[in-house]
N, C-alpha and C positions, 0 to 999 in steps of 0.2 A: 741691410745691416743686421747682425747678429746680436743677441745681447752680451757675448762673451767681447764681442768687437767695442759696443758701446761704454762696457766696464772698462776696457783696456784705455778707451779715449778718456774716460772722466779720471781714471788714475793719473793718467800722462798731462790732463789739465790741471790737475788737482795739482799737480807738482811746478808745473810749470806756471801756473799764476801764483802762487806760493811765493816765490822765486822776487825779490824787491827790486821794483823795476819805476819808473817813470810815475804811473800810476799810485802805485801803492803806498813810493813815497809824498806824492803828494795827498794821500787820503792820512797820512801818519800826520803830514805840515799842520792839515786844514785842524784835526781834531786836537794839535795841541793848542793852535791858535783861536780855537771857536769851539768847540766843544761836540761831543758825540752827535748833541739834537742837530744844529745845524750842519754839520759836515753830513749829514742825510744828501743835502744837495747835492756838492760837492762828489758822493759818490756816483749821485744818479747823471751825471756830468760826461764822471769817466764813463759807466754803463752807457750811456747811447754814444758815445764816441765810439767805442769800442765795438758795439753791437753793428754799429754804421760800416763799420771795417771792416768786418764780419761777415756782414750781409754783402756788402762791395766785391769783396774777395770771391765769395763764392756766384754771382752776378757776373764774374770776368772782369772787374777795372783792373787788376792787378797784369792782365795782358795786355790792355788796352793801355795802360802808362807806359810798360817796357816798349810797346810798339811805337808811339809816338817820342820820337827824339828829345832828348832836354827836360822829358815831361816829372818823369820820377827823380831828375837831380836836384830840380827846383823844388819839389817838395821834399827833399831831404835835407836842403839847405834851409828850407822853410821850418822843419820840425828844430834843426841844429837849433835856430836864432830864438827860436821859441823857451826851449831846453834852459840857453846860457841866461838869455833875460829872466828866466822864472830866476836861476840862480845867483844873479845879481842882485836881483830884488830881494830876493833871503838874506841876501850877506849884510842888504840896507836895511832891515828889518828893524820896527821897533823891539827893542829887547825887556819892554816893561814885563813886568811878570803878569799873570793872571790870577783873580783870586777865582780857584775852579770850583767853590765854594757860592760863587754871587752868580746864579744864571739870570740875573737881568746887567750884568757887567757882559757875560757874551752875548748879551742878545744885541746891546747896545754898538757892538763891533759896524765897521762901517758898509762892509761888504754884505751888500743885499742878497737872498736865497737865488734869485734869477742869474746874479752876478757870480756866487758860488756854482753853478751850477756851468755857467759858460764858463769858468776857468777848467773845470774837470773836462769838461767837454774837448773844450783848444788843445789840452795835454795830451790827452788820449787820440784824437781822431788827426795830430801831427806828426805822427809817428806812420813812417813809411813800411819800415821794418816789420811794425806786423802785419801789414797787408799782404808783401811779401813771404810772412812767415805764416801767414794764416791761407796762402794758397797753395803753398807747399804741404801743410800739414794735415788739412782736411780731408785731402783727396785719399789720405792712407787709410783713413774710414769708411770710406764712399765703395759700396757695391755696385760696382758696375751691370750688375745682371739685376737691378732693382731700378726704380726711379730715382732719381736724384736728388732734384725739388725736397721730396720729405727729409730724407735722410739731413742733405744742409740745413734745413727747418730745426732738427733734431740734435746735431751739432749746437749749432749758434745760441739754442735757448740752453743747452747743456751746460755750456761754455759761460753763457751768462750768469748761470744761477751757481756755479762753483766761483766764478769771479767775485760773486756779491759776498760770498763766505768769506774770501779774503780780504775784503772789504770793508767787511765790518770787524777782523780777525784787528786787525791795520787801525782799525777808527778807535777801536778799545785801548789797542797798546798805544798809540796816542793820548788818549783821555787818562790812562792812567801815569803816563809819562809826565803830562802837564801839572801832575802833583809835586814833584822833584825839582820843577823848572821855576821855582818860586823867586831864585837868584836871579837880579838881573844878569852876572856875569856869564852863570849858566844856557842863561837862555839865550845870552850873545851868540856863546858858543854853539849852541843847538840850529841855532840861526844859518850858521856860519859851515857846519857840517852836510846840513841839508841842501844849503845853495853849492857849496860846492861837488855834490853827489850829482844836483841838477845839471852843473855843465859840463863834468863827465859823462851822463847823459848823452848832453849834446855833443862831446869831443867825439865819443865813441858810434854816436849815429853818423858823424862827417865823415869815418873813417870807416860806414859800411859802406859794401860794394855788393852787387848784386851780381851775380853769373851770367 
């Protein structure tokens, strides 16, 4: 791999994790709901899910699901149910406001860091679609007349450290968003936009197909 090759990948990540997806908005959710400190978890959640897909992808499971029959519809149907209930659950949200002012009122929130940390994780590592899209798109990087092994190594931690920028890009504009959100009515609403983003989400993962 080239570094002209490598720069062209971390532009094309850069744009593409950018891009507000499944992930990002649930790092937007967690930090209006809980605050910058602990939405930490929550990032590091989606980071190994993702990095799990990552590393999977370039390991071959992305062959090994399309080969075995039913294998990748059931985890597509799996990522869909995940998607709509994240989104349900927003739309049932408490709408009390936060005072982002009291960090021992977000600390007191009831969702443990282990707990934040497995929901980023579920969000991230349900999603079929990038396994698929992360075995299509690495291979445009990969030198055939070099080793592999490194190069995917090279990739994945790339990929991961541009993801984490978006991450926290996401956890800020959340944090500063939950100043605005002081309305309960507003925050209904905020509630209510995000779950329904969620199972668009999922409408639109039911409605991918794979070639």
């Amino acid at each position: 791999m080239t570094l002209q090759t490598w720069w062209l990948f971390v532009m094309a990540v850069f744009l593409l994790s950018g891009t507000p997806g499944p992930n990002m908005l649930h790092i937007l959710q967690r930090s209006v709901d809980f605050g910058l400190r602990r939405t930490v978890a929550a990032m590091a959640g989606c980071l190994a899910g993702l990095v799990t897909i990552l590393a999977a992808s370039a390991a071959g499971l992305t062959a090994l699901l399309l080969a075995i029959p039913g294998a990748f519809e059931v985890l597509r149907w799996g990522g869909t149910a995940y998607l709509v209930w994240l989104g349900i659950k927003a739309w049932r949200a408490d709408p009390t406001p936060l005072d982002v002012g009291d960090d021992a009122a977000l600390a007191d929130r009831r969702l443990t860091a282990a707990q934040l940390f497995r929901g980023g994780f579920a969000i991230s590592i349900s999603n079929p679609k990038a396994l698929l899209f992360a075995a299509a798109f690495f291979p445009q990087f990969v030198s055939a007349a070099a080793p592999k092994a490194p190069q995917f190594a090279i990739l994945v931690l790339t990929f991961a450290v541009v993801e984490c920028f978006w991450y926290l890009v996401y956890a800020l504009g959340g944090r500063g968003l939950a100043r605005h959100l002081g309305r309960p009515s507003l925050k209904k609403w905020f509630n209510r936009l995000t779950g329904s983003i969620f199972i668009g989400f999922g409408v639109l993962l039911l409605r991918f197909r794979h070639n």
